[in-house]
Kinemage of the C-alpha trace (Angstrom):
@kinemage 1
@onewidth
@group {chain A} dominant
@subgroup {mainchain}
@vectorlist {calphas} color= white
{ca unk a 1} P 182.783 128.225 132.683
{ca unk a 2} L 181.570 128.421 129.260
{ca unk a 3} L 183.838 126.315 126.567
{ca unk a 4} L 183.214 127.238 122.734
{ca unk a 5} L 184.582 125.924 119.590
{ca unk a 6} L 186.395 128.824 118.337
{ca unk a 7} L 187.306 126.792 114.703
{ca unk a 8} L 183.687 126.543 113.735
{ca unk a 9} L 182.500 128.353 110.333
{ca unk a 10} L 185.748 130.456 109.872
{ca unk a 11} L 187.531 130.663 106.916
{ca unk a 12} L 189.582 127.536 106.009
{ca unk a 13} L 192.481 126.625 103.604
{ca unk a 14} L 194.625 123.341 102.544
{ca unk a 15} L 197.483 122.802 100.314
{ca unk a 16} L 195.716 121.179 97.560
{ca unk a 17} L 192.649 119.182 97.022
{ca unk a 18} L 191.976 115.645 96.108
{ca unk a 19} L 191.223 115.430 92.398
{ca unk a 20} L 189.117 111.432 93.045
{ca unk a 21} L 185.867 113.787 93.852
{ca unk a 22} L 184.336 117.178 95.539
{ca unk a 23} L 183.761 115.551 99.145
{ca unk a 24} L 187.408 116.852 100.379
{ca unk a 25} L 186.937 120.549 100.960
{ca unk a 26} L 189.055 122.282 103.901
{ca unk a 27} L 185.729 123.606 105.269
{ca unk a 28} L 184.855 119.992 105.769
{ca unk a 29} L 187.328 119.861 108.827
{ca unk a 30} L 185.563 122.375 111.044
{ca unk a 31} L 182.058 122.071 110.410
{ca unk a 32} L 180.576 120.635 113.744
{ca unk a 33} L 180.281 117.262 112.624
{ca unk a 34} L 183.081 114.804 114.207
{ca unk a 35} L 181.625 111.492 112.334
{ca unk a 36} L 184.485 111.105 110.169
{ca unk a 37} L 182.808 109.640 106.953
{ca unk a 38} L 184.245 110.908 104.025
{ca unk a 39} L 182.126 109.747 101.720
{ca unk a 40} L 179.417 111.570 103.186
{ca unk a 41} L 181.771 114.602 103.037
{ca unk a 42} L 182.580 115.449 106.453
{ca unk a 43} L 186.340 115.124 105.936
{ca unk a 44} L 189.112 117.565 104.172
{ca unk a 45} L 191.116 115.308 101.730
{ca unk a 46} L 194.170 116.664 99.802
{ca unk a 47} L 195.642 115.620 96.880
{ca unk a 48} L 197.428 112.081 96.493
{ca unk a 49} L 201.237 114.249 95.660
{ca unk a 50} L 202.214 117.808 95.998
{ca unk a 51} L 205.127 118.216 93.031
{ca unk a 52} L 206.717 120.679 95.231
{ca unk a 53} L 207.916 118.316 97.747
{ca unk a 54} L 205.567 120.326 100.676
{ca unk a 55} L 204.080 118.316 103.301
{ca unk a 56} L 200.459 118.290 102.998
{ca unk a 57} L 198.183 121.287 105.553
{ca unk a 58} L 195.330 122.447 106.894
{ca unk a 59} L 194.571 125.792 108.305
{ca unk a 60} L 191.558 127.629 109.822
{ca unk a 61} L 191.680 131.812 109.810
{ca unk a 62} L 189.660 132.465 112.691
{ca unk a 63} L 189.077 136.016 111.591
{ca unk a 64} L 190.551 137.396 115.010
{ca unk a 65} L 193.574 136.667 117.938
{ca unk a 66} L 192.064 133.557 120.573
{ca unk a 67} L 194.026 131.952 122.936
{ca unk a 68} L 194.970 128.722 121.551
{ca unk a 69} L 195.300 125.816 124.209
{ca unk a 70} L 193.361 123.189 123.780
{ca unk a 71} L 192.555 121.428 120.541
{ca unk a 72} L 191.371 118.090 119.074
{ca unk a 73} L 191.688 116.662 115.837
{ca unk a 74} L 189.970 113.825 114.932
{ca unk a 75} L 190.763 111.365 111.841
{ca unk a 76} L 188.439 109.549 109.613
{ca unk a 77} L 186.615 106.889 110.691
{ca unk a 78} L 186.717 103.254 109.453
{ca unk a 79} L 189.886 100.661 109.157
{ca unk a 80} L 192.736 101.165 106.862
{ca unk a 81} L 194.067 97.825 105.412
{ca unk a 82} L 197.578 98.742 106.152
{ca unk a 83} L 197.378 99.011 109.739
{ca unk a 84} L 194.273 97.686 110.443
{ca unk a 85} L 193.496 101.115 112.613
{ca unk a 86} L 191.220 104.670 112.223
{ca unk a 87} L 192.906 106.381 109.374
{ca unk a 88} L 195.749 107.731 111.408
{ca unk a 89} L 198.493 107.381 109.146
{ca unk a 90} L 196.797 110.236 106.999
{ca unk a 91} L 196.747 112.555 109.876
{ca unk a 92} L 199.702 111.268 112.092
{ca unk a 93} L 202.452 112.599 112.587
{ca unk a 94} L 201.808 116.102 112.360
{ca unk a 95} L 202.558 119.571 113.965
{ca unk a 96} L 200.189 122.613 115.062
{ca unk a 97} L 200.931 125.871 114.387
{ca unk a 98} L 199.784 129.425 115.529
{ca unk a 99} L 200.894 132.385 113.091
{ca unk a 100} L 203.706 129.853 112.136
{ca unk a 101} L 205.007 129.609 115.939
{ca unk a 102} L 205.022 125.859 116.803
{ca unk a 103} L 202.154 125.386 119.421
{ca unk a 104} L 202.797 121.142 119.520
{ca unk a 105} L 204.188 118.765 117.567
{ca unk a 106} L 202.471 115.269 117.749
{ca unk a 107} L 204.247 112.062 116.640
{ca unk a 108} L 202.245 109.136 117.569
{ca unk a 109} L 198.647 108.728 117.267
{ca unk a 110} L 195.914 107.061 119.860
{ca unk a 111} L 194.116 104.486 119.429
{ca unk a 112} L 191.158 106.311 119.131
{ca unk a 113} L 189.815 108.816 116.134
{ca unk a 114} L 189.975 112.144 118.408
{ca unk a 115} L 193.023 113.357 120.124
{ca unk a 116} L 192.910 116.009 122.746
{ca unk a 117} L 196.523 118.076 122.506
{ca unk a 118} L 197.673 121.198 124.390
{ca unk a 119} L 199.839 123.599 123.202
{ca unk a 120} L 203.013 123.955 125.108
{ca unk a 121} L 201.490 126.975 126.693
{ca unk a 122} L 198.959 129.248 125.871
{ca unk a 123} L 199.648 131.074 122.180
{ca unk a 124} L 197.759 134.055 121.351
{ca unk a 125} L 197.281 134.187 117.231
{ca unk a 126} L 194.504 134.064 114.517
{ca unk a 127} L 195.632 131.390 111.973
{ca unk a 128} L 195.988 127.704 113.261
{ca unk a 129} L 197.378 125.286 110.675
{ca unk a 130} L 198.203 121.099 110.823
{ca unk a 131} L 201.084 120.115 109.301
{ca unk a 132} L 201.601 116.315 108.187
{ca unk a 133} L 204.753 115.586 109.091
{ca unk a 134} L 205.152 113.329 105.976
{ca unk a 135} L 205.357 114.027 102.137
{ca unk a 136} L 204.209 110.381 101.165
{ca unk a 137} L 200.457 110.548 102.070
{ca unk a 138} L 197.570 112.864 101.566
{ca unk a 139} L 195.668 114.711 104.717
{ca unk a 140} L 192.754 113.463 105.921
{ca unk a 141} L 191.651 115.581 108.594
{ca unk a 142} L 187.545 114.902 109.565
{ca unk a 143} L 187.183 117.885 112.774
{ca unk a 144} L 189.412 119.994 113.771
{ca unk a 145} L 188.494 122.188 117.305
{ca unk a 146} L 189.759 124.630 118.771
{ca unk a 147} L 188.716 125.252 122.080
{ca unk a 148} L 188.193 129.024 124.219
{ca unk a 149} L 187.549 129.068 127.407
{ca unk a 150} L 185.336 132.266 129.182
């Protein structure tokens, strides 16, 4: 069995992005580098508000229809002083969606920086999007994968 990363180089969108510097781009998020250091840019970062009241996202267009299963996201790397864990509270909780059909929604994180999750079955679709279930923080999202299996 041959498992590729299906996310990788697509075409990638987020609600907003942080205004502090350039290092937050959506494309950040899927480019093959799980390290989670945003200040070497390998992270997406949105903007601090959005004055619409949204809650912040993430999506990849992967330019055709995969089976969406398996995915991991992985926050950024490093200790927050609030919680004194990875940056999970700008990632968790959120919700996965595939052509706006609810594949998972997540609300606790791990104690890790990566987090396998399964959609509740097998979704056919081209755009994937993560949803922060929170208006109160901005997105940090450092990998996001999406997983095909053939």
């Amino acid at each position: 069995m041959h498992i590729l990363n299906v996310a990788t180089w697509k075409t990638y969108h987020q609600i907003s992005n942080y205004t502090g510097d350039n290092r937050g781009a959506a494309s950040n998020a899927a480019d093959g580098n799980t390290e989670g250091h945003y200040f070497q840019g390998s992270c997406s970062h949105t903007a601090e508000t959005d004055p619409s009241g949204v809650y912040p996202w993430w999506e990849v267009d992967l330019g055709g229809t995969y089976p969406v299963h398996d995915i991991t996201v992985w926050a950024r790397d490093g200790k927050t002083s609030q919680t004194g864990t990875y940056w999970n509270d700008h990632l968790y909780p959120f919700t996965i969606t595939v052509d706006n059909k609810t594949c998972i929604s997540v609300t606790s994180a791990p104690s890790t920086r990566n987090n396998l999750v399964r959609c509740t079955s097998v979704m056919y679709g081209r755009v994937v999007r993560l949803t922060l279930d929170r208006t109160d923080q901005t997105l940090n999202l450092c990998e996001f994968q999406v997983f095909e299996y053939n």
